[in-house]
OpenMM code with the backbone's topology and positions (N, CA, C; nanometers):
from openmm import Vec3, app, unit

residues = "UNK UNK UNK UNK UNK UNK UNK UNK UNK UNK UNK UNK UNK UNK UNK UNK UNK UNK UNK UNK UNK UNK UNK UNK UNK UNK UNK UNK UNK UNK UNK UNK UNK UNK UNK UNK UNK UNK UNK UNK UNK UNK UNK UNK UNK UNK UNK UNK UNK UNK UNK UNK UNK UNK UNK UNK UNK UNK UNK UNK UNK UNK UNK UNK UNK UNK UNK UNK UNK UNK UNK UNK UNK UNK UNK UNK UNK UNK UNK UNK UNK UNK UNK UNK UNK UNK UNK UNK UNK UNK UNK UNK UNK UNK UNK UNK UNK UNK UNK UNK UNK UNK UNK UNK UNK UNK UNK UNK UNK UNK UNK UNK UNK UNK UNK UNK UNK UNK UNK UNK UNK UNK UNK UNK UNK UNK UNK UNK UNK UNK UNK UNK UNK UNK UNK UNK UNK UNK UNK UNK UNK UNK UNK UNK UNK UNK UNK UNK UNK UNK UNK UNK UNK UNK UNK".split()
positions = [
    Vec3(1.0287, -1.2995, -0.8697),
    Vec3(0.9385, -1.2021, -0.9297),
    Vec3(0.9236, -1.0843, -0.8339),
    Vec3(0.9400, -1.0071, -0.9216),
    Vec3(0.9256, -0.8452, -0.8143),
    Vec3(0.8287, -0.7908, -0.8739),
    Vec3(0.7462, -0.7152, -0.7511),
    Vec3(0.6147, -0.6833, -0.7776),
    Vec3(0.5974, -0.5190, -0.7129),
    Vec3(0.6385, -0.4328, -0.8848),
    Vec3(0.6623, -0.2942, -0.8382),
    Vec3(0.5774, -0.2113, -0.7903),
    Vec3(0.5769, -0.1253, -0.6691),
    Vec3(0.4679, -0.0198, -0.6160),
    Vec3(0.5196, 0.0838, -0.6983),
    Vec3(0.4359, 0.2102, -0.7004),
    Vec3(0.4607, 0.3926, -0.7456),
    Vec3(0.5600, 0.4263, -0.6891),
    Vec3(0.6105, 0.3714, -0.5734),
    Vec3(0.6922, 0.4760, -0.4966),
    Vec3(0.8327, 0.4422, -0.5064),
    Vec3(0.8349, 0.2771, -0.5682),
    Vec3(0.9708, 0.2557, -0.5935),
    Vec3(0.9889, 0.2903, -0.7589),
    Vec3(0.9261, 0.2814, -0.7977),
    Vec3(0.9556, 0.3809, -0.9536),
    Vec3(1.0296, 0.5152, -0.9343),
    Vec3(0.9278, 0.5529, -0.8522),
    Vec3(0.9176, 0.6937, -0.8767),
    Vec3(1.0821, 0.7209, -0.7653),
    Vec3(1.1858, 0.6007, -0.7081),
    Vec3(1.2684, 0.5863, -0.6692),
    Vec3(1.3991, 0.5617, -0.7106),
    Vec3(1.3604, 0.4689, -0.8001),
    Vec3(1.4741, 0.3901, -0.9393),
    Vec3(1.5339, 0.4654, -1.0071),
    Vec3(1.6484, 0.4738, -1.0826),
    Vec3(1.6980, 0.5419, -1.1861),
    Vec3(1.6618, 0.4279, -1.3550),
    Vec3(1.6679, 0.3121, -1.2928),
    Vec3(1.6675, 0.2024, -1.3860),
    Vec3(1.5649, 0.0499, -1.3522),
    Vec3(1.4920, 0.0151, -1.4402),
    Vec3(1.4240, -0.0902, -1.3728),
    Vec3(1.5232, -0.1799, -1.3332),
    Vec3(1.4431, -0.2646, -1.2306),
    Vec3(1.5564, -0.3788, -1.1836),
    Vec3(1.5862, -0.5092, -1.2977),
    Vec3(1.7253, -0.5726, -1.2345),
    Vec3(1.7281, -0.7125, -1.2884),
    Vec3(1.6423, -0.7953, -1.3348),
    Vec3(1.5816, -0.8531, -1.2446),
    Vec3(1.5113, -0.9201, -1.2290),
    Vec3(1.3437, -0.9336, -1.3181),
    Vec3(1.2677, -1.0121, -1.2868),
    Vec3(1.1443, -1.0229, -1.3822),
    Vec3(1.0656, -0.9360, -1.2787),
    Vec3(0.9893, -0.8701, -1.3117),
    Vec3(0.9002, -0.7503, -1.2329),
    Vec3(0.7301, -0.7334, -1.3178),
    Vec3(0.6603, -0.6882, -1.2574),
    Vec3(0.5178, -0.6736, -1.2938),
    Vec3(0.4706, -0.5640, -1.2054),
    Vec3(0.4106, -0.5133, -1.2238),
    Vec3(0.2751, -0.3668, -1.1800),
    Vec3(0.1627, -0.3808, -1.2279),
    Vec3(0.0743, -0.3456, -1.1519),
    Vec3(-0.0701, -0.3660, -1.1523),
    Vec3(-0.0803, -0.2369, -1.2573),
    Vec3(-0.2018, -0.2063, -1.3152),
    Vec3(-0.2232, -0.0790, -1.4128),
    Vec3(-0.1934, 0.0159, -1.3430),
    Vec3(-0.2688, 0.0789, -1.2195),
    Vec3(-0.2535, 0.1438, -1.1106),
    Vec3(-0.1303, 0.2491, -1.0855),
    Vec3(-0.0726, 0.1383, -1.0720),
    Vec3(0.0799, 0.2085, -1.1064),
    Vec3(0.1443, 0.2912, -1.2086),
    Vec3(0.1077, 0.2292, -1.3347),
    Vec3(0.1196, 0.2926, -1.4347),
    Vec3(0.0362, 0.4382, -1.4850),
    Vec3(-0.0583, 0.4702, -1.3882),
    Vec3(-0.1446, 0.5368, -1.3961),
    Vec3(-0.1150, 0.6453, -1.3135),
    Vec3(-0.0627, 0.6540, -1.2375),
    Vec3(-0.0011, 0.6574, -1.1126),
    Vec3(0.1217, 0.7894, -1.1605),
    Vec3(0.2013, 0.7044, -1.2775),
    Vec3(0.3589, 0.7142, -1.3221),
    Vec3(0.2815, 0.8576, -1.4328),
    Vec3(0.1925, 0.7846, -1.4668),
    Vec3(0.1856, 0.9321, -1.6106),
    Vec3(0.0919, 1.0511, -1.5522),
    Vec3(-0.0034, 1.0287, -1.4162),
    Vec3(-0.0441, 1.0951, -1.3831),
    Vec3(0.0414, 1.2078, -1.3060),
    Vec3(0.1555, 1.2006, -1.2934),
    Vec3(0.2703, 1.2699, -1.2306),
    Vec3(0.3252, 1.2958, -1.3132),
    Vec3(0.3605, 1.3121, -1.4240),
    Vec3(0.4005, 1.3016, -1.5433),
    Vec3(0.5172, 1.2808, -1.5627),
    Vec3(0.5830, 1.1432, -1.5030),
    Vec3(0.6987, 1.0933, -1.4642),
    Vec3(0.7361, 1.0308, -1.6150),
    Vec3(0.8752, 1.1367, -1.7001),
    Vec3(0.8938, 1.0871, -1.7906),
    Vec3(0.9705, 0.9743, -1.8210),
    Vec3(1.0085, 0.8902, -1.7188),
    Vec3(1.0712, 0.7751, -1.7745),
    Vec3(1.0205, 0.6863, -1.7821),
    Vec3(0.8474, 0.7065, -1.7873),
    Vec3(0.7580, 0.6500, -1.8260),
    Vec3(0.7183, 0.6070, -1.9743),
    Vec3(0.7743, 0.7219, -2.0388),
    Vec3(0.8076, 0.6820, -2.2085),
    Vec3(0.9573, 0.6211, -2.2310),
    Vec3(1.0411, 0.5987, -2.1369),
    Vec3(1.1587, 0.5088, -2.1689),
    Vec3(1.0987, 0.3993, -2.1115),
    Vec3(1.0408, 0.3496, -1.9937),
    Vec3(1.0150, 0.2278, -1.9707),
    Vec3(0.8906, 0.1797, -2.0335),
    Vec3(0.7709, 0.2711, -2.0956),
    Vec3(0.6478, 0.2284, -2.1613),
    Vec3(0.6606, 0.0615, -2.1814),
    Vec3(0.7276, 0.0397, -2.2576),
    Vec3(0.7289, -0.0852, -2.3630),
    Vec3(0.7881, -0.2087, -2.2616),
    Vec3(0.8720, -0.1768, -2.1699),
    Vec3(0.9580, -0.2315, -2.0749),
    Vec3(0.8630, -0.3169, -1.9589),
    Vec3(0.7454, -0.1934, -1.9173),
    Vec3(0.7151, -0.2464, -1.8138),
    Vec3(0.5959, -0.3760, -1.7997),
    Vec3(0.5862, -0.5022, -1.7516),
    Vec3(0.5147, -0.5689, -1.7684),
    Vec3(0.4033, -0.5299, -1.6787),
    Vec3(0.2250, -0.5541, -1.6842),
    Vec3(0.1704, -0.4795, -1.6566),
    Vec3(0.0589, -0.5922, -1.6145),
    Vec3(0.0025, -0.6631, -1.4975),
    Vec3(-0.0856, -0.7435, -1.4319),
    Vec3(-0.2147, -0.6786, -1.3741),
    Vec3(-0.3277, -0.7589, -1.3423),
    Vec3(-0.3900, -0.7591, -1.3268),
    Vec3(-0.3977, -0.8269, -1.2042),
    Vec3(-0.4862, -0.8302, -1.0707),
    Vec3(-0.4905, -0.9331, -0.9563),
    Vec3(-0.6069, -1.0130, -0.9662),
    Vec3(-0.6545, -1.0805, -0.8562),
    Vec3(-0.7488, -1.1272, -0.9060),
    Vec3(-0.8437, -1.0644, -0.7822),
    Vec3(-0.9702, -1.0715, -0.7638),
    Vec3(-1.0763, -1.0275, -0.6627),
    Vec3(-1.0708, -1.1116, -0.5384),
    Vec3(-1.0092, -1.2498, -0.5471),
    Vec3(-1.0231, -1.3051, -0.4151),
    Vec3(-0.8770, -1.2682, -0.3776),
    Vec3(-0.7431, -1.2218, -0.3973),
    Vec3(-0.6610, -1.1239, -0.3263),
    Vec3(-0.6678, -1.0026, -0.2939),
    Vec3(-0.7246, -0.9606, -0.3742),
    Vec3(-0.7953, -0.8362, -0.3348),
    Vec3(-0.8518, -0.8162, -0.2040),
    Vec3(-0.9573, -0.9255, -0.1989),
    Vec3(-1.0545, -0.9731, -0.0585),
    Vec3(-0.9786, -0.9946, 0.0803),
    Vec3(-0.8498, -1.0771, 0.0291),
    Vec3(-0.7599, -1.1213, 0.1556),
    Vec3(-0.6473, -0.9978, 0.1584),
    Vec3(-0.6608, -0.8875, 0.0960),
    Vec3(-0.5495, -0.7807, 0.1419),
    Vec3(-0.6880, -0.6732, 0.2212),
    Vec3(-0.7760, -0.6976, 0.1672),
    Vec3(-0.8878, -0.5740, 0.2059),
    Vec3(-0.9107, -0.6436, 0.3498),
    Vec3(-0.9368, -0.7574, 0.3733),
    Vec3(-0.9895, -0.8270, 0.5109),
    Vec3(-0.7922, -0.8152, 0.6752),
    Vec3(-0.7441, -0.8062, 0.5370),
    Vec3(-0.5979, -0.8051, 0.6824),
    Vec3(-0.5223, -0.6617, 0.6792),
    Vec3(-0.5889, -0.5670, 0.6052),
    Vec3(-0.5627, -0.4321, 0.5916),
    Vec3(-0.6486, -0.3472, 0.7179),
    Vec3(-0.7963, -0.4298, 0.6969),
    Vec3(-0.9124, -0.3644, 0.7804),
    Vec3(-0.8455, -0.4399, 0.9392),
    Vec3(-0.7836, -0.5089, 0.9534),
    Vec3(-0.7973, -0.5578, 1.0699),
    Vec3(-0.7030, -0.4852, 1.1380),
    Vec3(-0.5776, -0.4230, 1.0818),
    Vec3(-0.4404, -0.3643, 1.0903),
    Vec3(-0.5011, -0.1593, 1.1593),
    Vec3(-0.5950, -0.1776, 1.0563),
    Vec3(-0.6068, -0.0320, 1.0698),
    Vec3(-0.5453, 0.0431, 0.9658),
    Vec3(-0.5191, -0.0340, 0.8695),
    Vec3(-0.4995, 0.0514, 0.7509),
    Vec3(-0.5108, 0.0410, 0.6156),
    Vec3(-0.6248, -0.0334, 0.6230),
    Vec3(-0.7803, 0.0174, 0.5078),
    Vec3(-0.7712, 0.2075, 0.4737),
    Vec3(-0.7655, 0.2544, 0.5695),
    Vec3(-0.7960, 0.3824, 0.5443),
    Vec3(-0.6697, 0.4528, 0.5149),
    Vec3(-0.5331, 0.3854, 0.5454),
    Vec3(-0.4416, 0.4526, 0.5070),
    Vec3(-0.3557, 0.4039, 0.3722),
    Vec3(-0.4204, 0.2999, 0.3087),
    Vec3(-0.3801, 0.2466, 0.1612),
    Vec3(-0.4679, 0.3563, 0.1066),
    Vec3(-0.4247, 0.3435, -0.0648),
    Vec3(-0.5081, 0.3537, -0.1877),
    Vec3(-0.5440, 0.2601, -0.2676),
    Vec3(-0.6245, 0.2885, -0.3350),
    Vec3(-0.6555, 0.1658, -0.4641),
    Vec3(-0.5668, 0.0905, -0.4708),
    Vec3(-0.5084, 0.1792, -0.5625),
    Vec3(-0.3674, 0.1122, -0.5838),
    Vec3(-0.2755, 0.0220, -0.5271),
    Vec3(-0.2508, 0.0916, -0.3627),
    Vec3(-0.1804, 0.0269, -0.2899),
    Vec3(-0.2416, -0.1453, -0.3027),
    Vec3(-0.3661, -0.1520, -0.2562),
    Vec3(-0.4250, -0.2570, -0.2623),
    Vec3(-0.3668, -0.3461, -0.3787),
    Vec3(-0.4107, -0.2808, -0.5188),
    Vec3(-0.3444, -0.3869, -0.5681),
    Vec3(-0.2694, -0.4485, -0.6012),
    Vec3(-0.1348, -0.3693, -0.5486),
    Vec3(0.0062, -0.3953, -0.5444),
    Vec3(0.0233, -0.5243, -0.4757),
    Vec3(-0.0429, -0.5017, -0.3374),
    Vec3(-0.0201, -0.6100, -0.2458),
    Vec3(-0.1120, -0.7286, -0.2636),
    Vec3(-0.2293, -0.7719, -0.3440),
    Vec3(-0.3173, -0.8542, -0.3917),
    Vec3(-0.2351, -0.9213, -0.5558),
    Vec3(-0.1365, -0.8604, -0.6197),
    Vec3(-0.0587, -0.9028, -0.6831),
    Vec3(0.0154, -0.9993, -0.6314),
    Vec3(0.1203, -0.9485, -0.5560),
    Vec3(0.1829, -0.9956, -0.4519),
    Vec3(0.1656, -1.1315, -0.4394),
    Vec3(0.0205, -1.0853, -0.3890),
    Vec3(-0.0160, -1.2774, -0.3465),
    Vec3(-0.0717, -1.3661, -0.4525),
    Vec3(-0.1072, -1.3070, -0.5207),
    Vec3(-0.1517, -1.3644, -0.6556),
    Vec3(-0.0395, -1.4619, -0.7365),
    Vec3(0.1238, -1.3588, -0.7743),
    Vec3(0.2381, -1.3870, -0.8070),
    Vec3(0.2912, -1.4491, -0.7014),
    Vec3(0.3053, -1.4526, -0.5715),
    Vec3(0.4276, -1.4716, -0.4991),
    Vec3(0.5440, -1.4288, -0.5177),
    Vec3(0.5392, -1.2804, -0.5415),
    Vec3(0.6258, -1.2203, -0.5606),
    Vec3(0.6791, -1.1245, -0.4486),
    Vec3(0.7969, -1.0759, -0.4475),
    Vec3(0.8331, -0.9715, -0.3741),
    Vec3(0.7841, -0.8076, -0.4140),
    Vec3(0.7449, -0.7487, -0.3297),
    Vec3(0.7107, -0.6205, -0.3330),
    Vec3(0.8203, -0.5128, -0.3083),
    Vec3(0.8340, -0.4523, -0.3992),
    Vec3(0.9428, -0.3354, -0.4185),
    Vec3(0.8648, -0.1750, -0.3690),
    Vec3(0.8511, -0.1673, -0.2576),
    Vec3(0.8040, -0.0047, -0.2062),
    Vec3(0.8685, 0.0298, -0.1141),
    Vec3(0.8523, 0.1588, -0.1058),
    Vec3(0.8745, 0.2649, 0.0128),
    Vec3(0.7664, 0.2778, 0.0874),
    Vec3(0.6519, 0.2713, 0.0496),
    Vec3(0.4912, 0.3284, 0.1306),
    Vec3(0.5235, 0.2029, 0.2440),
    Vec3(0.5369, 0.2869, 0.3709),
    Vec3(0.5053, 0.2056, 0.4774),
    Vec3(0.3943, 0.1344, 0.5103),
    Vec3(0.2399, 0.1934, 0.4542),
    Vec3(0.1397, 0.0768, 0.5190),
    Vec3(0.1453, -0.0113, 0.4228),
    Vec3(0.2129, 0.0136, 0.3005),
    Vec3(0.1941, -0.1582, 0.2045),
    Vec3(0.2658, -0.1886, 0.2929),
    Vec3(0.4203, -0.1807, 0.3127),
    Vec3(0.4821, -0.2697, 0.4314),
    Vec3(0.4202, -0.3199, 0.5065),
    Vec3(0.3716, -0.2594, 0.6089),
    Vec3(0.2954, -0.2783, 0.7387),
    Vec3(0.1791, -0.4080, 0.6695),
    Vec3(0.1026, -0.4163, 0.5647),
    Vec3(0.0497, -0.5133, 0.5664),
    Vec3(0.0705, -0.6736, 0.5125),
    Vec3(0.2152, -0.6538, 0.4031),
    Vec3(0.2809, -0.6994, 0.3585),
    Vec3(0.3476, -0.7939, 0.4927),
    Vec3(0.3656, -0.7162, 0.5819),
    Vec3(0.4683, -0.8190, 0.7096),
    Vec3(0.3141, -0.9040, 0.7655),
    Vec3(0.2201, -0.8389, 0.7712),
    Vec3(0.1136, -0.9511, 0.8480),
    Vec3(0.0832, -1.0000, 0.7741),
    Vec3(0.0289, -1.0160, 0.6807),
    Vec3(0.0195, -1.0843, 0.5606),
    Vec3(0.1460, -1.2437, 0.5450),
    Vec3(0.2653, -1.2012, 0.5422),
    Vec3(0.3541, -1.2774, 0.5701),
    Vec3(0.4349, -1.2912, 0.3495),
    Vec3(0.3577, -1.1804, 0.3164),
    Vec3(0.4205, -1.1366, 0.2106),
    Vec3(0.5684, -1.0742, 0.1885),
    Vec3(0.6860, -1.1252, 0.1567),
    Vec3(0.7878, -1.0510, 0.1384),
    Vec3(0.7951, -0.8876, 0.0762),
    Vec3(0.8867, -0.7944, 0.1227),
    Vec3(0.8890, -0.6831, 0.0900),
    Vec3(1.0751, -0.6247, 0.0638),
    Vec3(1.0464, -0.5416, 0.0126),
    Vec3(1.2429, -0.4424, -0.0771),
    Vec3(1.1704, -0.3147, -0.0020),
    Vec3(1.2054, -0.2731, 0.0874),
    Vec3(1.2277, -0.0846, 0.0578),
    Vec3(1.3360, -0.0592, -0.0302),
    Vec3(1.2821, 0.0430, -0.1215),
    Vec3(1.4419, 0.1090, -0.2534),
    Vec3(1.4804, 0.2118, -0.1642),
    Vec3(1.4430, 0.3044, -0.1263),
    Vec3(1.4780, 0.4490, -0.0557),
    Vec3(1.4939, 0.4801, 0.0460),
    Vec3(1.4284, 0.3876, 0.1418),
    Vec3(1.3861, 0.4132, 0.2759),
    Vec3(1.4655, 0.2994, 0.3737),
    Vec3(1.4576, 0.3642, 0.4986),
    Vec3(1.5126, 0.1573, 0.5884),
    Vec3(1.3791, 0.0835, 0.5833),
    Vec3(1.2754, 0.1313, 0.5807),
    Vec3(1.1477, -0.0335, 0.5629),
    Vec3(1.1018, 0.0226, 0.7614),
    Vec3(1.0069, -0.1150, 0.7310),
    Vec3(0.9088, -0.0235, 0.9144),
    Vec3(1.0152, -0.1233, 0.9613),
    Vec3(1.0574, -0.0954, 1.1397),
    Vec3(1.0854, -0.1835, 1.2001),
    Vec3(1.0143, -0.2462, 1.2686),
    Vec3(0.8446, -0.2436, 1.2944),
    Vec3(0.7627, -0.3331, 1.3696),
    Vec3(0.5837, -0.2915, 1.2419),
    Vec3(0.5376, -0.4226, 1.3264),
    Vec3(0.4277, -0.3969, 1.2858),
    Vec3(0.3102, -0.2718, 1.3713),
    Vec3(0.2306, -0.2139, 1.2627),
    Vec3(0.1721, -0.0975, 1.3439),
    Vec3(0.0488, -0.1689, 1.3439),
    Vec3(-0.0323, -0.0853, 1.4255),
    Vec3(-0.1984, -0.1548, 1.4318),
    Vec3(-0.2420, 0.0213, 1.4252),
    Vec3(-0.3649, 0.0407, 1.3869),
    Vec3(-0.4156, 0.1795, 1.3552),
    Vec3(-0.5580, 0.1894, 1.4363),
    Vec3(-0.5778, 0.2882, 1.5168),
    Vec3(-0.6955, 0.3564, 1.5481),
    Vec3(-0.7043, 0.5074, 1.4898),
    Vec3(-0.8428, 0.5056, 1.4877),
    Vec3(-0.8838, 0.6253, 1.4499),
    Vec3(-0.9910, 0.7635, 1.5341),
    Vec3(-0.9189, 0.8540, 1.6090),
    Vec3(-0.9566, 0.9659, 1.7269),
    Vec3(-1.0393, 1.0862, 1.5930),
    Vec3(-1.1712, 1.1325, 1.6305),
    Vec3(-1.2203, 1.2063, 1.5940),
    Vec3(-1.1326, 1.3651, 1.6767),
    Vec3(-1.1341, 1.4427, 1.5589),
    Vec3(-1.0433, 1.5482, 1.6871),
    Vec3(-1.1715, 1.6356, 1.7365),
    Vec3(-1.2880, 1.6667, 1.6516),
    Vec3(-1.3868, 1.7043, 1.7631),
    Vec3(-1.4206, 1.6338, 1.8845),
    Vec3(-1.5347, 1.5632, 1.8761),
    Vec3(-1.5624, 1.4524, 2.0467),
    Vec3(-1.4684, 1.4025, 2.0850),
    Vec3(-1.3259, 1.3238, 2.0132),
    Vec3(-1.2515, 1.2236, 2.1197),
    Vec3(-1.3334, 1.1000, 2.0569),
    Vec3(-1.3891, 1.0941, 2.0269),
    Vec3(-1.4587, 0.9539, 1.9890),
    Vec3(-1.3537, 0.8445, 1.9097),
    Vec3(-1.2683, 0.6824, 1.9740),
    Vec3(-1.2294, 0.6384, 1.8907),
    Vec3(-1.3073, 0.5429, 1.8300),
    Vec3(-1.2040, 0.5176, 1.6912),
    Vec3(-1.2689, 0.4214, 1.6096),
    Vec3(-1.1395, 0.3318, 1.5075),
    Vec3(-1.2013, 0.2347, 1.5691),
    Vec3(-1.0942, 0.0657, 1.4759),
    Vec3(-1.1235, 0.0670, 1.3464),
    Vec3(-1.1787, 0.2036, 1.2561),
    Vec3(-1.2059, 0.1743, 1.1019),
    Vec3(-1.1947, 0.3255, 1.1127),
    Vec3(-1.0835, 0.3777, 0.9694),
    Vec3(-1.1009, 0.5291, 0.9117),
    Vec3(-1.2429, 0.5161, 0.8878),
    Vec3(-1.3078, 0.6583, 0.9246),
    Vec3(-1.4017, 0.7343, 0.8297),
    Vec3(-1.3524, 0.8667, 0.7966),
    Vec3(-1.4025, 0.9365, 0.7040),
    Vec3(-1.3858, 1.0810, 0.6977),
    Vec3(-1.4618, 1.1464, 0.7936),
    Vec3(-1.5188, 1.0993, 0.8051),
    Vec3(-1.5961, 1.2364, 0.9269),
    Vec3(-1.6843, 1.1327, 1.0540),
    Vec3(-1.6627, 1.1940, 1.1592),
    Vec3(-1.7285, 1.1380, 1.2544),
    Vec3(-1.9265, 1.0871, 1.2612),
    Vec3(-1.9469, 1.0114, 1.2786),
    Vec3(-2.0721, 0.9567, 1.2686),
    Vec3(-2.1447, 1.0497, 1.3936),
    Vec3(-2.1102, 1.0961, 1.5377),
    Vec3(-2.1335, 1.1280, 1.6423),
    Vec3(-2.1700, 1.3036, 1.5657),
    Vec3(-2.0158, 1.3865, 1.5765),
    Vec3(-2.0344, 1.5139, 1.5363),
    Vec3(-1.9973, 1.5906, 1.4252),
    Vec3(-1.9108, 1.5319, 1.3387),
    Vec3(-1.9130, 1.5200, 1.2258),
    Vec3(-1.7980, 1.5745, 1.1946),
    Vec3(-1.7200, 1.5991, 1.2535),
    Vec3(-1.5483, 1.6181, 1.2632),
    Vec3(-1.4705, 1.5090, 1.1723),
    Vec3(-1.3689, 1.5789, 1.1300),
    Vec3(-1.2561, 1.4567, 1.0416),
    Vec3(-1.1822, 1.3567, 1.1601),
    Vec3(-1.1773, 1.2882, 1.1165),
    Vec3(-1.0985, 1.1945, 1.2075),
    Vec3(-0.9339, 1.1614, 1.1896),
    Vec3(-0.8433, 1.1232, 1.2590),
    Vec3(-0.7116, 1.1260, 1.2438),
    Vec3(-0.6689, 1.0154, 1.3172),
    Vec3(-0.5948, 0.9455, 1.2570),
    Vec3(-0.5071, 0.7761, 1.2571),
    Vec3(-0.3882, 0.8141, 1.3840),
    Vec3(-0.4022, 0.7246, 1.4545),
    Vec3(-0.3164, 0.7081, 1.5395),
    Vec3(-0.2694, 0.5543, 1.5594),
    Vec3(-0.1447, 0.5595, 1.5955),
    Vec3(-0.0915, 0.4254, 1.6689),
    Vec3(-0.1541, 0.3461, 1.7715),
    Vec3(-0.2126, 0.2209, 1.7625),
    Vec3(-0.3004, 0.1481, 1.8685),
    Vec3(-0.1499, 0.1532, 1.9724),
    Vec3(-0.1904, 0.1896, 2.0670),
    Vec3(-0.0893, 0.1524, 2.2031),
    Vec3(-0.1415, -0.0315, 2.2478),
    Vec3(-0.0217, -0.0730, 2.3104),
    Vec3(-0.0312, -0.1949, 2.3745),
    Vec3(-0.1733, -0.1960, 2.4194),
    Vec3(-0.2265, -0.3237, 2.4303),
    Vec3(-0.3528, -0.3578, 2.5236),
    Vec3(-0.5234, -0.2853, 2.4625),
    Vec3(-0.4894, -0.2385, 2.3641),
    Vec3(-0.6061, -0.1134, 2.3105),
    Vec3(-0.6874, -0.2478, 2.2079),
] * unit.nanometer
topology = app.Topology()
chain = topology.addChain("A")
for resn in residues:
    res = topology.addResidue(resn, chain)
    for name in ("N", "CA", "C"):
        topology.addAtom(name, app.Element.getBySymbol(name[0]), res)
């Protein structure tokens, strides 16, 4: 079972072989771009739901990664499918990857080579310098946007 993200659609010329599913998200995703092979695959594409306690276990090993703040909705429920189905995940978006490998969820890049390691994410306010182990939009201290960086070794 393959378990399609936006980005490998929006990659494909043709759905795959295989038995496949997408969360709504996706599909929402596809017409909100107004990706027309969305009316050739309409009828084609099978279309899931996850459940809230995968949801819980992608939101709890996303936040720990550092990239809670760099998924979307969506992303989320791509990868809460995932575990729901035991399926393989078909994307390009590197932080589904990235959580997909800790997770210990299988993953397809269509377009891309795929991450070669796992990342961990901090987050540097660019006003104060202030870091932080959780995105916010704006700093709690001075109220600056904040920007994702790579945890270095030992951090």
């Amino acid at each position: 079972m393959l378990v399609l993200d936006s980005s490998a659609l929006f990659s494909m010329e043709n759905l795959p072989d295989e038995d496949f599913v997408c969360p709504p998200g996706v599909v929402g995703e596809l017409r909100r771009h107004g990706d027309r092979r969305l009316d050739l695959w309409g009828d084609l594409l099978r279309v899931s739901d996850c459940t809230k306690a995968s949801l819980d276990a992608v939101s709890k090993a996303a936040s720990k990664s550092g990239d809670s703040g760099r998924l979307s909705p969506v992303d989320f429920t791509v990868l809460a499918l995932a575990l729901d189905t035991g399926g393989t995940i078909l994307t390009d978006d590197y932080s589904i990857q990235n959580v997909a490998r800790i997770m210990g969820l299988p993953y397809r890049p269509v377009g891309v080579a795929g991450i070669k390691r796992v990342e961990r994410w901090n987050y540097k306010c660019v006003g104060c310098g202030k870091w932080f182990s959780e995105k916010t939009d704006e700093c709690p201290i001075c109220g600056s946007a904040t920007r994702g960086h790579r945890r270095k070794s030992g951090k």
